[in-house]
C-alpha positions as CSV (number, residue, x, y, z in Angstrom):
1,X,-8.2,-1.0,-21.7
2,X,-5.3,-3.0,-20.5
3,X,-4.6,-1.0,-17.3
4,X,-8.4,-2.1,-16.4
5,X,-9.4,-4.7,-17.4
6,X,-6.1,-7.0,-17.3
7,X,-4.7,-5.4,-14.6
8,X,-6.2,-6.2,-10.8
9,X,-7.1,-2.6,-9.0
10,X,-7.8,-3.7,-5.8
11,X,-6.7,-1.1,-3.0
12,X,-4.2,-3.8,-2.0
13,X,-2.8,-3.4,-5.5
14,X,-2.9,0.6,-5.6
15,X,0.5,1.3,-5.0
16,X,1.5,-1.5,-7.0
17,X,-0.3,-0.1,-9.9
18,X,1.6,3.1,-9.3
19,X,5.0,1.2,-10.8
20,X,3.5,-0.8,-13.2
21,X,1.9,2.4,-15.1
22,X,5.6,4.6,-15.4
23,X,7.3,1.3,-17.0
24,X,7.0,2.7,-20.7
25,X,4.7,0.6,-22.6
26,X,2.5,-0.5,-19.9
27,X,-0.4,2.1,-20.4
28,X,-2.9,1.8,-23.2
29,X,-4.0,4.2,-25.7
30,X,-8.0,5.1,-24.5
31,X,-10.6,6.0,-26.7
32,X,-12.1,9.5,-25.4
33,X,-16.2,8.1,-26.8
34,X,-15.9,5.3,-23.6
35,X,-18.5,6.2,-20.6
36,X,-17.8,5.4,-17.6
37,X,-18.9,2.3,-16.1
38,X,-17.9,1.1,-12.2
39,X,-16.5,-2.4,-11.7
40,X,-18.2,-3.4,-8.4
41,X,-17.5,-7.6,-7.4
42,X,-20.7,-9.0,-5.7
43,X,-19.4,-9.4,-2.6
44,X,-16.5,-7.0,-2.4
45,X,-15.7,-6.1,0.9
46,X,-14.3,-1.9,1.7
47,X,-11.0,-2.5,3.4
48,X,-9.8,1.0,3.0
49,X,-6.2,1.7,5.2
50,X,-5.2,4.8,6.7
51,X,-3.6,6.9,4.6
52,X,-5.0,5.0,1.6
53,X,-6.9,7.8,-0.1
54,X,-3.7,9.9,-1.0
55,X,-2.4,6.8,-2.7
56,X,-5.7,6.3,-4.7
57,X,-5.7,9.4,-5.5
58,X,-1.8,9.2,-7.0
59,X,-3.0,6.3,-8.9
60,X,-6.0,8.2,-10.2
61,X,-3.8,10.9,-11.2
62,X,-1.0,8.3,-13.1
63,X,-4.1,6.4,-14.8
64,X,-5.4,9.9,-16.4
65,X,-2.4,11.3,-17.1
66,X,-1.6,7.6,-19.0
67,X,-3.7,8.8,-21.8
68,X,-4.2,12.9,-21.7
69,X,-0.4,13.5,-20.8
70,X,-2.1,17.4,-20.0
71,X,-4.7,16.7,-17.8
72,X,-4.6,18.0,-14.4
73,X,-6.3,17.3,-11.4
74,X,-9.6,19.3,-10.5
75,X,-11.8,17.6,-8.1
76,X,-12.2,14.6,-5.7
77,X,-15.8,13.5,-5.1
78,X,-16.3,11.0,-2.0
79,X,-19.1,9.0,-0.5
80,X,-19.3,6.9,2.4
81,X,-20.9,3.5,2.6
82,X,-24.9,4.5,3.5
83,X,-23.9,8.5,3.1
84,X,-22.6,8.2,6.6
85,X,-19.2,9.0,7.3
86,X,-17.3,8.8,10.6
87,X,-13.7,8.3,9.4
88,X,-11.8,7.9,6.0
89,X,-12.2,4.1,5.9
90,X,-15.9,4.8,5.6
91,X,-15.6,6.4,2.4
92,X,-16.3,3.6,-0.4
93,X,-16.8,5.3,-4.1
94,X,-14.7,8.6,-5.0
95,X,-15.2,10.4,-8.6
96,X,-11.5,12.0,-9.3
97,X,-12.4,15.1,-12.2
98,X,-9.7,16.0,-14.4
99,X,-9.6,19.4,-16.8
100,X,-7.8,18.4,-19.9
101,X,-6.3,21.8,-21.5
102,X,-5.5,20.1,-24.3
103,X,-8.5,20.5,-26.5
104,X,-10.5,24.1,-27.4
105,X,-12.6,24.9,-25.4
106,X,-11.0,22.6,-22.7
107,X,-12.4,18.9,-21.6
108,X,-13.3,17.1,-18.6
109,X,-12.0,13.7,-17.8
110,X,-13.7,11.5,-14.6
111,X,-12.5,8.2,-13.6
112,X,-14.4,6.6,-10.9
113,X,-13.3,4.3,-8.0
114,X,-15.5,2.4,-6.1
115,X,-15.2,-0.4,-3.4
116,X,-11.2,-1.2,-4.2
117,X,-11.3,-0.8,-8.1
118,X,-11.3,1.9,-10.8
119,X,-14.2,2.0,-13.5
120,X,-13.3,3.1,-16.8
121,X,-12.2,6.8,-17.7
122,X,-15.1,8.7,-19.1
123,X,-14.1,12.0,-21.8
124,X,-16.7,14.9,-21.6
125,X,-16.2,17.4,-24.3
126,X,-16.9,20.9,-22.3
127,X,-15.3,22.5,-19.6
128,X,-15.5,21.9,-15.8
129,X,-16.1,25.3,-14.5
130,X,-15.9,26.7,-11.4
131,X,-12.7,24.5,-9.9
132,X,-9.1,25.8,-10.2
133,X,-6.3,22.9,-10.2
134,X,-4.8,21.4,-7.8
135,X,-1.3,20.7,-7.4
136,X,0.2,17.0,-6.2
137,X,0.6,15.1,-4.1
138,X,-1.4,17.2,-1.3
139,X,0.3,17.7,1.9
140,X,-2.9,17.0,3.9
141,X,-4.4,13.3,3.9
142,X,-8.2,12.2,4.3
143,X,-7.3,10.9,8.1
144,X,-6.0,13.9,9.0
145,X,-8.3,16.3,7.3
146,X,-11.0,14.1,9.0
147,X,-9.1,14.7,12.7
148,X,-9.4,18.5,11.8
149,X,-13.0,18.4,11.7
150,X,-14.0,16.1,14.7
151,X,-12.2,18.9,16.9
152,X,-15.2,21.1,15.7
153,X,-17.5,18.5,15.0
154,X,-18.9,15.0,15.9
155,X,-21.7,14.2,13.9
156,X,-21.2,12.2,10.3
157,X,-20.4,13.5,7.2
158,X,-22.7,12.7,4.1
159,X,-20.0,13.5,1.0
160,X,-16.4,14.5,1.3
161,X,-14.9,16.4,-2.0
162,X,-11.7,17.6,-2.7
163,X,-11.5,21.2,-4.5
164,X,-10.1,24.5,-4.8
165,X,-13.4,26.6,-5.5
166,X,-13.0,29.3,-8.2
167,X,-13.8,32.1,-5.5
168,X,-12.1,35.4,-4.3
169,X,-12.5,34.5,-0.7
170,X,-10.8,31.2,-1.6
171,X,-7.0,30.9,-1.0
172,X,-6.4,26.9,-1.2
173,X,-7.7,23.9,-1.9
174,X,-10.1,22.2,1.1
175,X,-11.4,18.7,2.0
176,X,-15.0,20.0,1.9
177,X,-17.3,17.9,4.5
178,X,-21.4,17.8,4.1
179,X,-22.4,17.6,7.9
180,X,-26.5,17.7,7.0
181,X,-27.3,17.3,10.8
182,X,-25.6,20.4,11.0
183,X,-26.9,22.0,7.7
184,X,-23.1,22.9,7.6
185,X,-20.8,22.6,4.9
186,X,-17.0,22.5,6.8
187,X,-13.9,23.5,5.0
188,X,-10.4,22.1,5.9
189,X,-7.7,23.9,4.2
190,X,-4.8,21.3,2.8
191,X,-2.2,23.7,3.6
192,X,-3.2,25.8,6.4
193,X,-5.5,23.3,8.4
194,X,-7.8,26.2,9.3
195,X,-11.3,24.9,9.9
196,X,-14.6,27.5,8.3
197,X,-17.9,26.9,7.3
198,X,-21.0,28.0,5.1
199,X,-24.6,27.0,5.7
200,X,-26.4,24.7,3.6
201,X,-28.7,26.4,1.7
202,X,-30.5,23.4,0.0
């Protein structure tokens, strides 16, 4: 696929990649049978910049949406380097999940990203359930979303994802941290900025 494989995703190159994909005829056609697969160099080096993941995540968003015009953006999965997480730089490897409302019963796109490049986009014919979409860009960035927490809490966070849970009780979508010191799973809400929890039951 030319926007992968010919085309250098480094995080330096994110933004970059941005332009290059609305100039018409840039993006390739993708086959929906191809699995994902992550390119990782051998001795890449995580040199994530504030305010980074909201422009990974806009080139996520232009790579998908490149190929399934319809999709729309469900879900941002995050790790951090050794599943300990202190601020947004730590997070290396993100899965960005995609519902594509094009097909019957609907589909599920995922395009990883892991230490400064995209893999390739993997097509899952079923439904993701229990996510409702999310509208971008979000107002609320990974730095900030991280400040949020550390007024409440100090200790690391062991996953980060990005959804709007299909619950009553749920009005928005959160930057979900996993704080397993804590057993706590802490909610920051992209628009409000209020701060709840749940316990983890597992």
């Amino acid at each position: 696929m030319a926007y992968l494989s010919k085309v250098a995703t480094s995080l330096l190159g994110a933004c970059a990649l941005l332009f290059m994909l609305s100039v018409p005829g840039f993006a390739a056609t993708h086959t929906p049978t191809t699995m994902a697969t992550y390119h990782t160099p051998k001795h890449a080096s995580w040199k994530i910049k504030e305010g980074a993941f909201l422009c990974i995540l806009t080139a996520a968003n232009r790579i998908v949406l490149a190929s399934y015009p319809q999709a729309q953006f469900y879900e941002a999965q995050g790790t951090p380097q050794n599943g300990r997480g202190i601020v947004a730089q730590d997070v290396n490897q993100w899965l960005f999940v995609f519902n594509n409302p094009a097909t019957i019963p609907n589909s599920t796109i995922k395009l990883p990203f892991q230490d400064d490049h995209f893999g390739e986009i993997e097509y899952i014919q079923g439904p993701f359930v229990e996510d409702q979409v999310i509208n971008l860009p979000l107002p609320t960035g990974l730095d900030e979303a991280i400040t949020l927490l550390r007024q409440h809490y100090d200790t690391p966070f062991s996953t980060v994802t990005v959804r709007f849970p299909l619950a009553r009780e749920k009005t928005e979508p959160y930057y979900i941290f996993g704080l397993p010191d804590v057993r706590l799973w802490v909610f920051v809400g992209i628009y409000s900025h209020n701060v709840t929890t749940a316990a983890m039951t597992a």
